[in-house]
C-alpha positions in Angstrom: 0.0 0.0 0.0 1.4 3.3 -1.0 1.6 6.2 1.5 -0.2 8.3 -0.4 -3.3 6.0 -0.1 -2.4 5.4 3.7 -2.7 8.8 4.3 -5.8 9.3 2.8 -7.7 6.6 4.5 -6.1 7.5 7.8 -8.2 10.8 6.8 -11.1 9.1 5.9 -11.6 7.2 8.8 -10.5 9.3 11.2 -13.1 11.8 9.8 -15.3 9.0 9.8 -15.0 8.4 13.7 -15.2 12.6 14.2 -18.6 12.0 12.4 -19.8 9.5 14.3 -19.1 10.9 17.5 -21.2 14.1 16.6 -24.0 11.9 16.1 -23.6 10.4 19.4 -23.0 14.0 20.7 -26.2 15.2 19.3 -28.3 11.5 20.4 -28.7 11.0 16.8 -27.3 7.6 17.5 -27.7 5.4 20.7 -24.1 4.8 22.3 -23.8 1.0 22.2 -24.3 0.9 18.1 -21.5 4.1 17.7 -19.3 2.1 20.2 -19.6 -1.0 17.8 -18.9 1.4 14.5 -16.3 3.3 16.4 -14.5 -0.6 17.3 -14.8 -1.8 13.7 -13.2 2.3 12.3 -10.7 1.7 15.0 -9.6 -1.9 13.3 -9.6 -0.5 9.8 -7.1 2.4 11.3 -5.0 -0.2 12.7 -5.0 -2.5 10.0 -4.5 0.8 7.9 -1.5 2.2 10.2 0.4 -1.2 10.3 -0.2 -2.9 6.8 2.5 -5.9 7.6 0.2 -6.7 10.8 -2.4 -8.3 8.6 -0.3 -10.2 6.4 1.7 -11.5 9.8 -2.4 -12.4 11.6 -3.1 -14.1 7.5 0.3 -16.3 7.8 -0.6 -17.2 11.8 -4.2 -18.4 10.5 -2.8 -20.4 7.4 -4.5 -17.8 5.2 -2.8 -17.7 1.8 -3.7 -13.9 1.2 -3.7 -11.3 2.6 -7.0 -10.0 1.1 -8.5 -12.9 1.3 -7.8 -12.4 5.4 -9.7 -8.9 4.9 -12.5 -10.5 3.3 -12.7 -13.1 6.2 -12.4 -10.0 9.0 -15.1 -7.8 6.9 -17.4 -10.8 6.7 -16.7 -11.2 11.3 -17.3 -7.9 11.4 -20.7 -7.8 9.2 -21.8 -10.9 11.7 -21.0 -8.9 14.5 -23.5 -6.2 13.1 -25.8 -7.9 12.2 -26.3 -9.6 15.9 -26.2 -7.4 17.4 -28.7 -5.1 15.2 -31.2 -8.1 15.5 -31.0 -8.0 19.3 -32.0 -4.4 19.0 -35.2 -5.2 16.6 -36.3 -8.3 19.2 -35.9 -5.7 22.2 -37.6 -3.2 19.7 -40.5 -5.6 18.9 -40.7 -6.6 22.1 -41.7 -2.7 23.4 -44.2 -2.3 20.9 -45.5 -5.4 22.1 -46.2 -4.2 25.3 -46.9 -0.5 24.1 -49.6 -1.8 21.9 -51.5 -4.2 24.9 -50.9 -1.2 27.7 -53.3 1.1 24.9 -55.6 -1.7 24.4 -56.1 -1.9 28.2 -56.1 1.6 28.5 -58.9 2.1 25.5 -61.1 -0.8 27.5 -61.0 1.1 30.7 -62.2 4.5 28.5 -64.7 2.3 26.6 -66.0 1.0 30.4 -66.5 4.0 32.3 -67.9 5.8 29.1 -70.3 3.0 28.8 -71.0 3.6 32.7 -71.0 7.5 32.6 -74.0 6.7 29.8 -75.6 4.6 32.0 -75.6 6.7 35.0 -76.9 9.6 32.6 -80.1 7.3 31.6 -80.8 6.5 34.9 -81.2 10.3 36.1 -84.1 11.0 33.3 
């Protein structure tokens, strides 16, 4: 990799990691999914800063390529997302869950004592 192109993604990524710690700054994000994007910009800086590192962690793996080891890491990393963005829906689905029972309760009780106020209101003529 030249230095030229080193540089520029140790721009990139570290204007990346700027970016997504405004968003955290201004609660456009929740923490714990910036903290997982900020870990993943973090390895690419690394990998980015030391070049040799991820032909030495290929060779200790038995990987034949270097960019074949980058394909394996992306494709870790893209589990890792992915598991932890589908805890996020379940805990999601799980609130509208309740939401949507705690307004069905609530519209019964309306529902009841409207039905009773009309009662009451018959009863006096």
């Amino acid at each position: 990799m030249s230095v030229k192109l080193q540089i520029l993604l140790i721009v990139v990524i570290l204007i990346a990691m700027m970016y997504i710690i405004n968003l955290v700054r201004k609660k456009i994000i929740d923490f714990r999914y910036a903290l997982l994007w900020l870990l993943v910009a973090l390895c690419v800086l690394v990998l980015t800063i030391f070049p040799r590192l991820l032909i030495l962690l290929s060779g200790a793996l038995g990987i034949t390529s270097a960019v074949n080891m980058l394909f394996f890491l992306g494709f870790c990393l893209s589990i890792v997302v992915i598991f932890s963005l589908s805890i996020a829906v379940s805990n999601l689905q799980d609130k509208v869950k309740k939401t949507a029972q705690e307004i069905a309760i609530i519209r019964k009780d309306m529902y009841d004592t409207y039905q009773k106020l009309e009662a009451e209101i018959k009863e006096e003529k």
